[in-house]
C-alpha positions as CSV (number, residue, x, y, z in Angstrom):
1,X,16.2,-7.5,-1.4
2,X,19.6,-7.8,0.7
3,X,23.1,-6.7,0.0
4,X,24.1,-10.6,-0.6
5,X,21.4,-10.8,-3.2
6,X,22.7,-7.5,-4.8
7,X,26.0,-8.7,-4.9
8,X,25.4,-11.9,-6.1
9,X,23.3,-10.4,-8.7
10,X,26.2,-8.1,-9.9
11,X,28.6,-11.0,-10.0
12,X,26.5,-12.8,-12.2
13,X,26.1,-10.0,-14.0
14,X,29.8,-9.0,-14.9
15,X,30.3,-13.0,-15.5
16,X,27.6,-12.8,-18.3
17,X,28.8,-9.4,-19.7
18,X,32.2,-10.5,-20.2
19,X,31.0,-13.9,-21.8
20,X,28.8,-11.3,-24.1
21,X,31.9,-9.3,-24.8
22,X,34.0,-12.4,-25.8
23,X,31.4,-14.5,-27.9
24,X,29.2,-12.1,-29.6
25,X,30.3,-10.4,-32.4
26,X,30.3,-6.8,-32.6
27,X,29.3,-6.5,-28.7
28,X,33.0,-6.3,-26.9
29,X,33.4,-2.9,-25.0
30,X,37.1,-3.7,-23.5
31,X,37.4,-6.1,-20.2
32,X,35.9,-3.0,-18.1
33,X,33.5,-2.3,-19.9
34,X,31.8,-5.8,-20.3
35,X,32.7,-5.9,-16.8
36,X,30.2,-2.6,-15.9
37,X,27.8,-2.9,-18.1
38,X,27.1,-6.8,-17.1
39,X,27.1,-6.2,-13.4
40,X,24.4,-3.0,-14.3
41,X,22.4,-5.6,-16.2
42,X,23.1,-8.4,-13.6
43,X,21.5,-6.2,-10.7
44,X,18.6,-5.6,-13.0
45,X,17.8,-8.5,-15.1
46,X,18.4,-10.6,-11.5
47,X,16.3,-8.3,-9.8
48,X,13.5,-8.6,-12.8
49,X,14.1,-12.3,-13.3
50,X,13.3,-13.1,-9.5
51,X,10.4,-10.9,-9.3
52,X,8.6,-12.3,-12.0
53,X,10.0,-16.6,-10.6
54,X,9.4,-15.5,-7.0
55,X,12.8,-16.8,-6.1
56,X,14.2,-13.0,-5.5
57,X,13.3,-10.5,-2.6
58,X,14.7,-12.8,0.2
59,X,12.0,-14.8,0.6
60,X,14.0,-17.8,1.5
61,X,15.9,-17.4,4.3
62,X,16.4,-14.0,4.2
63,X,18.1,-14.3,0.9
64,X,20.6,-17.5,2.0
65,X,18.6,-19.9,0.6
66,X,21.2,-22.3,-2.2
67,X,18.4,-22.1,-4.7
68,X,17.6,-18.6,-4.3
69,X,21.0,-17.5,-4.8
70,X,21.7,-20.0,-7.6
71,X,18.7,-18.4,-9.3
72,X,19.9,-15.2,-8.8
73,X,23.2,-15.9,-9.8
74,X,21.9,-17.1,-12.9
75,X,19.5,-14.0,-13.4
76,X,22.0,-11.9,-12.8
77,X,24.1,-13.6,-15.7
78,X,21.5,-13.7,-18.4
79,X,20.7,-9.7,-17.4
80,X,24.4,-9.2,-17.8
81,X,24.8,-10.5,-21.1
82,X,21.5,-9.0,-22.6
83,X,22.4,-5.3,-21.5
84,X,26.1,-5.8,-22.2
85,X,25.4,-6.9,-26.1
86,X,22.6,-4.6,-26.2
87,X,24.9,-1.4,-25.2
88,X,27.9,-3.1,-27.1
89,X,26.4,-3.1,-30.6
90,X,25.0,0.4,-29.7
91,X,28.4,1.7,-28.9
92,X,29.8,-0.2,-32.1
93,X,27.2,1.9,-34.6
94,X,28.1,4.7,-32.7
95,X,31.6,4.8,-33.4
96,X,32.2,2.7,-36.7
């Protein structure tokens, strides 16, 4: 895994935890926090995503492949929005 796969990853990720934030109810942490906790889950869930497809690790071009990148872009985003819902409803409980 590269540093463009990582970021790409954590972009994903902060785009899917801010969706999260905004369309699930009783999952919004505050623009930051979506922001964090779906990059988190981005680098995580992309990583996870493209082990278990084979599209991640740099395999393709050292990481430069289109479709790689697409697929970790899109891994990254699903992770993102899974740990930021998951960690929003926890903090929610929490504090209400």
């Amino acid at each position: 895994m590269d540093l463009t796969s990582l970021i790409v990853q954590a972009i994903g990720g902060a785009a899917g935890g801010t969706a999260g934030g905004k369309f699930i109810k009783g999952g919004d942490m505050g623009q930051i926090g979506n922001l964090i906790a779906g990059a988190v889950g981005g680098v995580g869930g992309g990583s996870l995503l493209g082990g278990l497809l084979g599209a991640a690790g740099g395999d393709a071009g050292g990481g430069m492949d289109i479709g790689a990148l697409a697929g970790q872009l899109v891994g990254g985003g699903v992770g993102g929005l899974i740990v930021q819902t998951i960690v929003g409803m926890i903090k929610n409980k929490m504090m209400g």
